[in-house]
N, C-alpha and C positions, 0 to 999 in steps of 0.2 A: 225629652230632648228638644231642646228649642232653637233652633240655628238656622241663621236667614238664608233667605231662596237664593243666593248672589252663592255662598259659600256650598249651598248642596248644589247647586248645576256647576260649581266648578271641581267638586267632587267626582260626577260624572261624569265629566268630560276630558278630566284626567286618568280617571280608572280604564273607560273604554279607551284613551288612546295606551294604556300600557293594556290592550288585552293580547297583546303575542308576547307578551314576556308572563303575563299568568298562563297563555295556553301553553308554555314549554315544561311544566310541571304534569297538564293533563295526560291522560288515558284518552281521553274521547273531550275533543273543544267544541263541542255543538252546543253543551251545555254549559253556565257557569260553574265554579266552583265551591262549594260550599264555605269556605277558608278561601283568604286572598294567601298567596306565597307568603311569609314574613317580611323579607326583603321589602318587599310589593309594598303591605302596612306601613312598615317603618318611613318607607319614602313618603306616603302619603301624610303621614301625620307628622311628618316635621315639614311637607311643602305647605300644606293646609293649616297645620299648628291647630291639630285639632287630637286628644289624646286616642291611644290605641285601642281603647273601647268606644269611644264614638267611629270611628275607623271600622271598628268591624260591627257594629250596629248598620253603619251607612251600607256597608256593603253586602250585609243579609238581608238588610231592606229594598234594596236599589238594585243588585246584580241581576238581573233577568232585564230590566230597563236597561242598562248597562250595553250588556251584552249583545242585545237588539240595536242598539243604535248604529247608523251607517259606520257617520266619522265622528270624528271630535275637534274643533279649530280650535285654536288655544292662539292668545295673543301674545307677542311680544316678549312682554313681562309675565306672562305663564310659563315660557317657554324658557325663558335666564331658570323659573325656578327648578326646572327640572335638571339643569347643566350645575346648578348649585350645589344641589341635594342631592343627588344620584351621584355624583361620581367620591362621596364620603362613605359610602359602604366598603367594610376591609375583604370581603370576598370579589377576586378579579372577576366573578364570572353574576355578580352582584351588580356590579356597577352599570349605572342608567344615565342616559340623557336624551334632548329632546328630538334624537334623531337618533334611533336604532334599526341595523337591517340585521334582517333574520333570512335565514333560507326556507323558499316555499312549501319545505314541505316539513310536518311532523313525524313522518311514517316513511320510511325506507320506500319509493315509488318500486323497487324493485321485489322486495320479498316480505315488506309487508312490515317489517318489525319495529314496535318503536325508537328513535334516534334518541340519542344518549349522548354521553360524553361532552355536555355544554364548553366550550371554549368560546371566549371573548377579548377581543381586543379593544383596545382605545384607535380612534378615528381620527379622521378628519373627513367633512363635508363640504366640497367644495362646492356651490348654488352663487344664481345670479344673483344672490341677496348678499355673498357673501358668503366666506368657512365657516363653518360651525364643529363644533366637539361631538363626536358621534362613537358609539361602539358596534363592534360588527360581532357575531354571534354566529359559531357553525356546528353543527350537528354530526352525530357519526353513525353511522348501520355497524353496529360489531358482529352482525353473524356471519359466520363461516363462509356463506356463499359471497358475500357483498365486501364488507370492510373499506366503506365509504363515507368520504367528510363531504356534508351539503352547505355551501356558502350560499351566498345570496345568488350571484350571478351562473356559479357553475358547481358541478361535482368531484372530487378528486377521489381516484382508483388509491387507496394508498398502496396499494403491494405493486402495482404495477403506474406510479408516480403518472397517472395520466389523467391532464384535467381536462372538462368535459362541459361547454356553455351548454344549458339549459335548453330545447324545443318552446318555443313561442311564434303563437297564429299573429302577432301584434306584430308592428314595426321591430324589423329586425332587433335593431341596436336598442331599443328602448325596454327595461325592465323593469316593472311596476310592485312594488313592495304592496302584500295579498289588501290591507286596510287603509292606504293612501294611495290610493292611485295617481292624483294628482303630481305625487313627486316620482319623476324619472331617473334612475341611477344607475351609472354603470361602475362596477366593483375594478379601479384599476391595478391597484396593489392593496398589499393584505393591511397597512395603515392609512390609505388614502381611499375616496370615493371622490367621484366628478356627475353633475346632476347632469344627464343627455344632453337638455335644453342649451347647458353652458356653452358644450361643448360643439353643438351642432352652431352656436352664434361666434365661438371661436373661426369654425371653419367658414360660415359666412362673408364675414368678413376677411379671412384668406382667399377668399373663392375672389371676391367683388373688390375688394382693396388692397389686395398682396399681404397681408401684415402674416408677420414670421409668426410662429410661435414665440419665440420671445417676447416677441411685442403683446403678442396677444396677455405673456402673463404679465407683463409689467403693467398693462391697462388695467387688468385686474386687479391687480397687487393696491397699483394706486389708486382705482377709479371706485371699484367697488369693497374692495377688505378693510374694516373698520379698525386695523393694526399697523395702517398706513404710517402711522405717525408717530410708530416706535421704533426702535432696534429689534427687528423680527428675520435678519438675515437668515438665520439659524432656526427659524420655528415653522413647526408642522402648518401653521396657517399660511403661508407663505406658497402659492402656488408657480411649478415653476414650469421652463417650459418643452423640457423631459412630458412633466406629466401632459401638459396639455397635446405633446406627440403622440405618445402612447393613446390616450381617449379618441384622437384621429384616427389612430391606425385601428383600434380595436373595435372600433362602432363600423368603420369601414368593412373589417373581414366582416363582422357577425353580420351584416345586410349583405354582402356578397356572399358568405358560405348560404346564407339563408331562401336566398333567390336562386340558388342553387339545388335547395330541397335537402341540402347536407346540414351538418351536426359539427359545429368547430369543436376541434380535438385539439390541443398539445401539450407537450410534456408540462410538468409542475414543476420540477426541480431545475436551477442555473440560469443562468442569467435571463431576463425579459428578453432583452433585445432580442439574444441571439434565439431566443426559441421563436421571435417573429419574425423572426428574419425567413424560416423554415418558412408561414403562411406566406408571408409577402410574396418568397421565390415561387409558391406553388399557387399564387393570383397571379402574377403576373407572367407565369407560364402558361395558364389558362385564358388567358387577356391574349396572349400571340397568337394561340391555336385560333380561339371561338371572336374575341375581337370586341370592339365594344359595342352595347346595347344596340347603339345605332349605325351599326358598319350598314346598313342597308336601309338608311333613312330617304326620304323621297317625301317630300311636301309641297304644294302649292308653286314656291318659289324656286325652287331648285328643280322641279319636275315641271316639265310641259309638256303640250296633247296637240300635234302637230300633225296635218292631213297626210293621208299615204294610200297606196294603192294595195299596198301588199294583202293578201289575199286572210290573212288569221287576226287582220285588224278591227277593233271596236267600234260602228259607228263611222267606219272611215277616218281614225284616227289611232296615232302612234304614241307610245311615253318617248319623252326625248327627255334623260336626266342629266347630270351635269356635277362635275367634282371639280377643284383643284389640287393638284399638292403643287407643297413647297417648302422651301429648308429655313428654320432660324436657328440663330447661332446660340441655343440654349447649348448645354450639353455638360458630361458628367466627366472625371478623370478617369481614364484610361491608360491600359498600358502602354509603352513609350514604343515602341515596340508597331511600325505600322501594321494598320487592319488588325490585330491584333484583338479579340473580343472576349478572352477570358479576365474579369473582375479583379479590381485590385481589392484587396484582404485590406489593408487601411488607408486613406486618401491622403496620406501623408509619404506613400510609396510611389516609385518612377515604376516598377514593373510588377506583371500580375507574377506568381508562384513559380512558375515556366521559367519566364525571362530572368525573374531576379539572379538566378543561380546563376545564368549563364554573362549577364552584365554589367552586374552592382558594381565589378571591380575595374570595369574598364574604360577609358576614357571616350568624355561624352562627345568626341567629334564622331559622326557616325560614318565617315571613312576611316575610323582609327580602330584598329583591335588591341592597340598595347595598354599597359593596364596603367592604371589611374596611381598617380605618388601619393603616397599615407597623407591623409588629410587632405586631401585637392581630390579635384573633379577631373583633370585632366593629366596627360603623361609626362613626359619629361622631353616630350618634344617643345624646341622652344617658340617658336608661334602657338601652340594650343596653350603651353602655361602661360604665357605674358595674356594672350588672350584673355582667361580667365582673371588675371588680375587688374586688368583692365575693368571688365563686367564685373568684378566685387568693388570697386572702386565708382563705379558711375550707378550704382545698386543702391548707396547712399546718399544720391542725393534727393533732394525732396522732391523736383520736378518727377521722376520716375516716379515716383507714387500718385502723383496727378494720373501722369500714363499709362499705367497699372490698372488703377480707375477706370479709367475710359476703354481700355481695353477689353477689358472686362465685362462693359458693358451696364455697368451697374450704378443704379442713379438712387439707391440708399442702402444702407445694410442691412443686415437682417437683425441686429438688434441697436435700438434709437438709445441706449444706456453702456453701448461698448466699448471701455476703455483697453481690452489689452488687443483688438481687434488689428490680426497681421497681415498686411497688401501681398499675398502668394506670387512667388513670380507663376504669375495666368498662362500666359502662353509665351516659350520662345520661339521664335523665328530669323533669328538671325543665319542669316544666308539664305535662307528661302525667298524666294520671287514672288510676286502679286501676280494671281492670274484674270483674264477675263473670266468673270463668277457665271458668264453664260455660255461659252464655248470653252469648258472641260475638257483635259481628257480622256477620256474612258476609262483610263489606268489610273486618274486623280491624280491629285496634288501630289508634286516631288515632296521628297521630302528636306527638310534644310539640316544643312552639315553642321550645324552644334545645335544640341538642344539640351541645356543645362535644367528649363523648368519641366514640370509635370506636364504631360499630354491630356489633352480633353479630346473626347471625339469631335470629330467634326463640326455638326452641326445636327437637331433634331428633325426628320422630313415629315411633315404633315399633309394628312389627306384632308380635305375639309370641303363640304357640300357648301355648293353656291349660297345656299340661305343663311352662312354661317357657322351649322353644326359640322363640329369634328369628327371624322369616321377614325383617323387613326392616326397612330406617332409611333416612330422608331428613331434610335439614333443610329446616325452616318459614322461608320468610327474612320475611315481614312479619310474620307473624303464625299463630297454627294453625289460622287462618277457614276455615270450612266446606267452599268451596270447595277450598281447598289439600288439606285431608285426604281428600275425596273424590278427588280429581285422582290422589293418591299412590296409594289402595287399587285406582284403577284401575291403575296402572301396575305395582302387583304383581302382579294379576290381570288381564292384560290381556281374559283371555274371561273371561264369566259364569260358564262353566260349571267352571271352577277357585277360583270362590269359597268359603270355608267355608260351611257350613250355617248358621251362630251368627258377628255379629261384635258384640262388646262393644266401646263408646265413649262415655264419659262424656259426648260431646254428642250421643248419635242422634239425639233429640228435633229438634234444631236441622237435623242433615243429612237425617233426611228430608223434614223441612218443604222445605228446600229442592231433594232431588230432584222434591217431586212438582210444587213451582213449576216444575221446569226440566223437565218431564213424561222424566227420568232412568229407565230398565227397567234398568241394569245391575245391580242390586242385588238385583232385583225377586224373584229366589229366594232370597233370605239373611233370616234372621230377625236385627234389628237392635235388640236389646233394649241399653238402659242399662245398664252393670256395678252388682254389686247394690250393692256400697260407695257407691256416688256418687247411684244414686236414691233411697241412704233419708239420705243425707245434704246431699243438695245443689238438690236435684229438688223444687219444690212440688208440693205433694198439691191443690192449685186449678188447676194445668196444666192441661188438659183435654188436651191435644195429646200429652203427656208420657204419661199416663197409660193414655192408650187403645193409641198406638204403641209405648211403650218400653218400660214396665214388665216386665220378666222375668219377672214370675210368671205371664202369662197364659200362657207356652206351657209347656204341661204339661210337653213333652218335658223341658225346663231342670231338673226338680226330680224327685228319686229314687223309691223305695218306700221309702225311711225318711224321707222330707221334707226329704233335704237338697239343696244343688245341685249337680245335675253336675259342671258344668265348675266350674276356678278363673278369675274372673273376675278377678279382682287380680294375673293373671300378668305383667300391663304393669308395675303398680305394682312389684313384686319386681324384674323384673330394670332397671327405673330407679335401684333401690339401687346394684344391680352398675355399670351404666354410669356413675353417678353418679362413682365413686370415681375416673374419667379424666378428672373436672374440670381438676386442677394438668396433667395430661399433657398436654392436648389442647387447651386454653386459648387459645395461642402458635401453633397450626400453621396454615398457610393450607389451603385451603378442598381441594386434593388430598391432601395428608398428612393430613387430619381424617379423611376418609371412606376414605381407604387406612387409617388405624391402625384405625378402628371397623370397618370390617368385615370385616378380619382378625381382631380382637378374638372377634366376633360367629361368624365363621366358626368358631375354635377350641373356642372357648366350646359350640357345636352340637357338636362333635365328641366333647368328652371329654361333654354332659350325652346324647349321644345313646348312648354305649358304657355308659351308666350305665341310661340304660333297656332295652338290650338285657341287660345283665347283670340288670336286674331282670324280667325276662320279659315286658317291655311292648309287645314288638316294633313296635319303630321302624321305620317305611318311608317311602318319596317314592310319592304320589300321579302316575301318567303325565298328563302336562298335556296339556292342549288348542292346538293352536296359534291363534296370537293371529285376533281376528275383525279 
């Protein structure tokens, strides 16, 4: 046999990369096989175009070399031949191309026994290079005790339909197929995969540049998918941005159950969403209780070491730390229904489950209890009906969609390709009053006597450490009344003794008046000064109250040996900008997806500014907390 070196190393280097589709035939894969599978031969000698006895010549001579080898690289044009050839075999569980996953194991991890029952599907691979045609390949344990399918990414219970991601010491979210390591994949549905990498640059870029999902797949679509320039509306390469959600959400729980020390569980059968929906509820129940990573961050910049006399002092010096909160006007739909916090079921609804029984039928003036005329919004009183005909009449004109806009707050959409995209009426307020947004009342905002559109809460209040790191978010759903904010700062801090030393809020004035009504100690060690922006700008200087309690400048500590202030008080303000730009994102999502996307958001966001103050020598740490009183 006489056949050039070019044609036997690429013999080899296509045999070793099908070696997990010859180990699914083995007993024991330590060793090669004496016989390549058939399938196996046939691909080879029509990719190679070399007959089936040269074929298995090569591979009684060569499989131990083979075998031993790490990897196998294949270029380009090696790789079209495998997507050619492979997927012409008429057995479904036959068919090959240059990107197959398998599940890691052979052998049942539980009882031992070899996995059986080969099923395979046709793929798609979605990589920074582009889709590709892929099949996916899952295993079964059929003994008695087990009766388990092994995919790539997780395991499925069949009798008891509960799927079950994989334990890995690696980066959570990232899954390494056993002979490429190099390529990262995570298994989103059972005809789709998404390469991490992608998906993690997906999120980057939402993180650092706001881009929706959408966007993200349409860059894709156009920038990198080499099908750009067909009629591909309808085809599996076509990635959309459903999928590229789900990849977010899914690498998100598996690095959070994972950091956790847990095991992601949930059902296999019905819908995705709604089965995430279940994780999402149960991270972000866990996010309220424990809080984020850095609910107790303290660095360089936001902590100072200020002389004291007190007697348990280091060195003759104190930590003096330093937060802000503050409210922007993100926020999600709610029920109509004031302070009202039970979840609308679709965003297309005025009231959560509760309320709808009791006021779908009744006219939207919210001093009116008579019920609404078939097909109107309002009763048969005649100021409420002219009224509304009125408002369906001025609803059409096109300035209202300017002001819609702007109302809204939103300076692009969330998808840059949107043609059937509808202007919601955002917020009604007609009859409601403009209040001063710093003297509150306690009880919040009245409420206005028609309200034809959907309610959004209030506004999101955010805790956020002077060096810029976010400790925490919740939404306002009436209003940011005094109460409310107070209620929250406690449930960040559930003990005193985890309080900052310094908390800046544009209404202290207003909240401590009302701790000392409500004779409230929790605060009782924090110095509760006014942020400086807002007391020389918003604060009368005839306050008395204002003046004596809130003013920053009486504590000495606040202000330097060159006269300037310490902390940055306007940390709130700055990263309101950032959050700001998840207006179009985050508009549309109901009330789990809001606070699953923001505080992932939040969480990364901590991450990459916290590696930035360690590179900058600010040394970033977490404060050990106190457990809760």
């Amino acid at each position: 046999m006489d056949l050039p070196l070019v044609l036997i190393d690429r013999f080899i280097r296509f045999a070793r990369h099908l070696k997990p589709e010859i180990s699914l035939s083995m007993q024991d894969p330590i060793a090669p096989p004496k016989y390549l599978p058939p399938h196996v031969a046939q691909f080879l000698s029509k990719a190679l175009e070399l007959s089936a006895a040269i074929i298995s010549t090569l591979w009684s001579t060569l499989r131990f070399d083979v075998w031993d080898l790490v990897s196998a690289q294949l270029c380009l044009s090696e790789r079209s031949l495998f997507d050619e050839h492979g997927s012409r075999t008429i057995a479904k569980h036959h068919k090959l191309a240059y990107y197959m996953f398998y599940p890691p194991h052979t052998k049942c991890p539980h009882c031992g026994s070899t996995l059986t029952s080969i099923s395979r599907v046709q793929a798609t691979y979605f990589t920074r290079d582009g889709p590709f045609p892929a099949y996916s390949t899952s295993l079964r344990c059929k003994s008695d005790t087990c009766d388990i399918r092994y995919y790539l990414n997780y395991s499925v219970d069949i009798k008891q339909h509960i799927r079950q991601y994989y334990v890995s010491d690696d980066i959570p979210e990232v899954l390494h197929l056993e002979e490429h390591s190099f390529i990262q994949v995570l298994h989103l549905e059972e005809h789709s995969f998404i390469q991490t990498a992608l998906s993690e640059l997906f999120t980057a870029c939402t993180l650092f540049a706001w881009v929706s999902w959408q966007n993200s797949a349409l860059i894709y679509n156009h920038a990198l998918s080499p099908y750009r320039e067909r009629e591909v509306h309808e085809s599996r390469f076509v990635l959309t941005s459903i999928q590229v959600r789900r990849a977010f959400i899914l690498i998100s729980l598996l690095r959070d159950w994972r950091e956790q020390g847990s095991t992601l569980v949930m059902l296999e059968q019905g819908d995705l969403d709604l089965r995430l929906k279940d994780l999402i509820s149960e991270r972000n129940n866990r996010m309220i209780i424990a809080g984020q990573p850095e609910r107790l961050h303290a660095c360089d910049i936001c902590e100072k070491f200020i002389p004291t006399d007190l007697p348990n002092s280091y060195n003759g010096l104190r930590s003096l730390r330093a937060v802000v909160t503050d409210g922007t006007t993100l926020g999600h739909y709610s029920c109509k229904v004031h302070n009202c916090t039970e979840p609308l079921v679709n965003i297309r609804h005025h009231w959560c489950p509760t309320h709808t029984k009791q006021l779908q039928h009744l006219c939207v003036f919210t001093d009116c209890n008579r019920p609404a005329r078939h097909g109107y919004r309002t009763c048969d009183n005649t100021a409420h009906s002219k009224y509304e005909e009125y408002r369906n009449l001025k609803t059409k004109g096109f300035f209202l969609l300017r002001q819609q806009l702007q109302r809204a707050g939103i300076d692009q959409p969330s998808s840059s390709l949107a043609l059937d995209t509808t202007l919601e009426d955002v917020v009604d307020l007609e009859g409601g009053q403009i209040e001063d947004p710093v003297h509150k009342s306690d009880k919040g905002n009245q409420p206005s006597k028609v309200l034809f559109a959907r309610r959004r809460v209030h506004n999101v209040q955010f805790v956020v450490a002077t060096c810029g790191v976010i400790i925490a978010q919740a939404p306002m759903f009436g209003a940011e009344s005094i109460s409310g904010v107070k209620d929250f700062l406690k449930s960040v801090y559930p003990n005193p003794q985890d309080l900052p030393d310094v908390l800046f809020y544009d209404n202290n004035c207003q909240l401590q008046s009302h701790l000392q009504a409500q004779g409230d100690n929790h605060f009782c060690g924090t110095m509760l000064p006014v942020d400086v922006f807002h007391f020389k700008s918003k604060h009368k200087e005839s306050d008395e109250f204002c003046q004596k309690h809130c003013n920053p400048s009486q504590w000495t500590e606040l202000v330097g040996e060159d006269g300037e202030w310490v902390f940055n008080s306007s940390a709130a303000e700055q990263s309101n900008v950032w959050s700001g730009g998840y207006q179009a994102i985050l508009r549309d999502m109901l009330p789990h997806n809001f606070n699953f996307f923001l505080d992932e958001m939040i969480k990364q966001r901590n991450e990459v500014l916290i590696a930035k103050l360690r590179c900058e020598g600010r040394a970033p740490y977490c404060i050990p907390s106190y457990p809760a009183q």
